[in-house]
N, C-alpha and C positions, 0 to 999 in steps of 0.2 A: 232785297239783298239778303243775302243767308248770312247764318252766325260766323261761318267762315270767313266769307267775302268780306263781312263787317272787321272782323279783326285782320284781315291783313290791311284793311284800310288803316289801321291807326298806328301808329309810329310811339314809340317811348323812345326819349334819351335821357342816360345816367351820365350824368355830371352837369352842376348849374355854373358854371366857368364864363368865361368872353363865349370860347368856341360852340359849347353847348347848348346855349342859349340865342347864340348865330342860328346854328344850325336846327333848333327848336322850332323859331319863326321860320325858318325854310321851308321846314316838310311843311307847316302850315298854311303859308303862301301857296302849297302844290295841292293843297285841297286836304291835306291829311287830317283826323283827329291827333293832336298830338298830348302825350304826358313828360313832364320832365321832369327827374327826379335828381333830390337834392340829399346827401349824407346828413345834415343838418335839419333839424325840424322847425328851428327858430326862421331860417333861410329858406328856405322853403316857403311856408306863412308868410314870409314877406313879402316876397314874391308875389306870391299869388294873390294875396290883397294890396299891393300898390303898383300889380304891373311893371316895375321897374328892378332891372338886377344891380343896382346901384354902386356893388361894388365892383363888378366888372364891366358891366357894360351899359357905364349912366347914359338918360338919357333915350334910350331909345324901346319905346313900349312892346311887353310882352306880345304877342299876339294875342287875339282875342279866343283862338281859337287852341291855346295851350294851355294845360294846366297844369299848376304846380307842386310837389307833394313829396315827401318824404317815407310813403309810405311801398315799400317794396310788394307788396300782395297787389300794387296799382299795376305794376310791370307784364302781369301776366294777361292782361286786356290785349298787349299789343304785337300784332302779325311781325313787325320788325323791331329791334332796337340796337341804336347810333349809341354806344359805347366810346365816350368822349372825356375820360380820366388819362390822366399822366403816365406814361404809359411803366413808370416803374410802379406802378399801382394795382395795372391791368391784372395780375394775376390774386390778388386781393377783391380786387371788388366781383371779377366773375366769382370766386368761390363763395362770397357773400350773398349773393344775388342769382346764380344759379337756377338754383332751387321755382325761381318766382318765373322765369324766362320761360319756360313751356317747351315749344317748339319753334320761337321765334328765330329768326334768322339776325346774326349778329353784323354789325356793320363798323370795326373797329377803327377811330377817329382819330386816337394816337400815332405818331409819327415818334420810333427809338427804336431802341436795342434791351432789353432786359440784362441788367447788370447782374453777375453772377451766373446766367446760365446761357448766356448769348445766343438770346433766342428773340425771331423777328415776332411781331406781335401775332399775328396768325396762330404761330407756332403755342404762345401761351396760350391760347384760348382753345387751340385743339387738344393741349393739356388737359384744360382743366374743366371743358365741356366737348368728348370726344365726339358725342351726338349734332351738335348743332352744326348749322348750317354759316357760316365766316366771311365773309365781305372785308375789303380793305378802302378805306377814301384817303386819298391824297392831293393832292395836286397845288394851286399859285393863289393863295383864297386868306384874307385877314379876314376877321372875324367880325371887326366892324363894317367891313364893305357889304359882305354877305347881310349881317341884318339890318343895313341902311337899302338894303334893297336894289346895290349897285349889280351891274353884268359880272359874274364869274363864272369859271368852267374850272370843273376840277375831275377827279376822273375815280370811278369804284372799281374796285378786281373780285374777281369771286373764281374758284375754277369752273366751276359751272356758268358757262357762257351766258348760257340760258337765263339764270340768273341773276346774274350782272345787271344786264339787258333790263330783266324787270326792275329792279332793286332801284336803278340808276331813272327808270321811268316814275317809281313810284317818288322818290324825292324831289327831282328835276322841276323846277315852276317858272313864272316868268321871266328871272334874272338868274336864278342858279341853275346854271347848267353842267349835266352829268354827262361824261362819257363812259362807254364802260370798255375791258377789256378782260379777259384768262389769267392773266399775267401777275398773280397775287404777288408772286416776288420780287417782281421787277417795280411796280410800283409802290411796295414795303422799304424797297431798297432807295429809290428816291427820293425818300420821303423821309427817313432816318438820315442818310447820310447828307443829303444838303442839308441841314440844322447843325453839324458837325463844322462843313464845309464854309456854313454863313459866318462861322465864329470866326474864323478866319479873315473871311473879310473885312469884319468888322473889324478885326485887328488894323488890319493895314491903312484902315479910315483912320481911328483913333491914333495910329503912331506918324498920321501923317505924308505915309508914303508914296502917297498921288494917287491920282486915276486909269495913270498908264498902268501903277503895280497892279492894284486893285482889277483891273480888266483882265491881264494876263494871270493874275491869280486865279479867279473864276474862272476862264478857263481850261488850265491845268489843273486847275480842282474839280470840272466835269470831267476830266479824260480819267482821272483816277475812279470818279464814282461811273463811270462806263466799264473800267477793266473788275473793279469790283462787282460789278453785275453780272458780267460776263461768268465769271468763276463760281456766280451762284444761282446762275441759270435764270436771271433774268434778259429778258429779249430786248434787243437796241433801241429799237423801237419804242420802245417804252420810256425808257431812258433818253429818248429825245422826243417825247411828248411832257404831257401837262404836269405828270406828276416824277420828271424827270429834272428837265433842261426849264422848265416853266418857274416851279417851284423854287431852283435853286438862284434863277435871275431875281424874284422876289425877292427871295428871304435876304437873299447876300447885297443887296442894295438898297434897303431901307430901313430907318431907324425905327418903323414899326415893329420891326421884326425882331421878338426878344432875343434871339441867340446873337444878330448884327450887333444889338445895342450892348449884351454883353459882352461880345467881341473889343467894340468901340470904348466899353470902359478897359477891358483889358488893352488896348492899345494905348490909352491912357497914365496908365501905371496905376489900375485899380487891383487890388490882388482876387482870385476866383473868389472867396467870400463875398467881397464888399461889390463886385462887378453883377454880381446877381442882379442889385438893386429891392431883394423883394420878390423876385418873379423868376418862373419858372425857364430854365432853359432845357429845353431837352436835350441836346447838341452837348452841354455839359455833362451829361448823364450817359450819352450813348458814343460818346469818340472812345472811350476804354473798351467798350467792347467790339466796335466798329475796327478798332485796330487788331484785338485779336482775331476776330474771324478773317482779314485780312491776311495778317501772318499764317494764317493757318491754312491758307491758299496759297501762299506766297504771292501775293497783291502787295506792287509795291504803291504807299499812300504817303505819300513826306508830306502833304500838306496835312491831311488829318489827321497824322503822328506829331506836326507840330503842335497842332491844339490839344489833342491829349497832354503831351508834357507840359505844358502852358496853365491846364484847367487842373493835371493833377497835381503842379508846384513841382515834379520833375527838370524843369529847365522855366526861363525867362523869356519874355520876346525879344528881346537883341539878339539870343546866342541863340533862337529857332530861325531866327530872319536872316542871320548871318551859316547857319545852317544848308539852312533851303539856297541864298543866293550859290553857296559854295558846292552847290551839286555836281559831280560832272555833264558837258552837255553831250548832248545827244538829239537821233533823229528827233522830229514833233509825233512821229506816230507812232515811237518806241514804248 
């Protein structure tokens, strides 16, 4: 094997989180060398000498074949790296880390919207590393399924077909399954905005509303994340696969799913502060900007307008429920 061939066999992911750590033991199950790098050196070291990420993801052992480390110079060993930070971070830690990345091809794990300059994640990263080469994963995948070793299929975009194809073969192993597709914005778009759309749901859980609302929400909450795709040139098709219509059945129907669960406290009567719990929602981060690229389309979204005003103390849920009920009606395919 050439020095080449050896380093596109190895994988680096940045961030030691639930999802990073999933997807760590992934590429390692597909045969990959893998490194995963941690901001933290204390966490790190831990890591790496007790095999267990304890604070995210107790319980289930490192792979053998990953190692742990804090040290950025480790990053440039590897032919790919799975960029798995919060995606209002994403442009921080590429410019951090840059430097160490080489010519690796980037595979961004973050599912938002960049607040402030409403820009999909691709976008940041062609900012801030206009040479590399940019991957997107998305699709219907918790994090503990993935590193308990359960069946999932989720789906990578690259414009280069070509390399999709590869990217999605070289992580892909017994139980995670890759598809690939061109389609970088259509599945960017699926993948930010059901985390928007699950808050919603979860609302309607927590205030009790039923399962008749809750169904017909999520539906009308895919036709809006359809007319929004449409206006930003992603392809239907996409949009009723994995990291479309897949994704947002997930996330809007289980309490795994932090954005649901904060939803379900805000249905509650928890205020956005205390509805967090601790844990990261994307969905709270990315409905402000989600809404203005909308308007800037003129995409109409009442559903993810309600959560905005909801998450930014703009309005309450009574007066967004009593809102949305009091819509005029119209055609279903209007």
């Amino acid at each position: 094997m050439s020095v080449e061939n050896g380093r596109a066999n190895r994988v680096a992911v940045v961030g030691g989180g639930s999802w990073g750590t999933a997807l760590a033991n992934a590429a390692a199950c597909a045969g990959r060398e893998v490194t995963i790098w941690l901001r933290d050196p204390a966490s790190a070291d831990r890591l790496q000498k007790t095999r267990d990420n304890t604070r995210y993801l107790p319980g289930i052992p490192l792979h053998d074949q990953v190692r742990a480390t804090s040290d950025e110079v480790s990053l440039a060993g590897a032919g790919t790296v799975l960029v798995v930070t919060p995606a209002q971070t994403l442009r921080e830690v590429l410019g951090q880390l840059g430097p160490h990345l080489g010519g690796a091809a980037l595979v961004l794990c973050a599912k938002g919207i960049e607040r402030g300059t409403d820009s999909f994640m691709s976008g940041v990263a062609a900012a801030v590393l206009p040479a590399a080469t940019v991957a997107v994963l998305s699709g219907p995948s918790f994090a503990t399924d993935v590193a308990r070793g359960l069946p999932t299929a989720v789906t990578l975009a690259c414009a280069d077909g070509a390399e999709a194809a590869r990217l999605a073969g070289l992580i892909s192993g017994p139980a995670f399954r890759l598809y690939h597709t061109d389609d970088v914005r259509g599945v960017e778009i699926g993948g930010a905005g059901k985390n928007v759309l699950a808050i919603a749901s979860g609302i309607v859980a927590g205030r009790g509303l039923g399962e008749s609302a809750r169904a017909a929400l999520i539906a009308r909450a895919f036709a809006e994340l359809m007319r929004f795709s449409k206006a930003y040139g992603g392809r239907p098709e996409t949009l009723m696969g994995l990291s479309g219509l897949g994704d947002l059945v997930l996330t809007a129907s289980s309490p795994q799913s932090r954005n649901f669960a904060f939803g379900d406290r805000l249905g509650r009567g928890a205020s956005p502060e205390k509805a967090s719990g601790g844990k990261l929602a994307e969905g709270a981060f990315t409905a402000a900007a989600l809404i203005d690229l909308a308007r800037a389309k003129g995409v109409e979204m009442p559903v993810a307008e309600a959560v905005a005003d909801v998450v930014s103390g703009a309005s309450d849920v009574d007066r967004v429920v009593a809102r949305l009920l009091a819509r005029p009606l119209k055609g279903e395919t209007e």
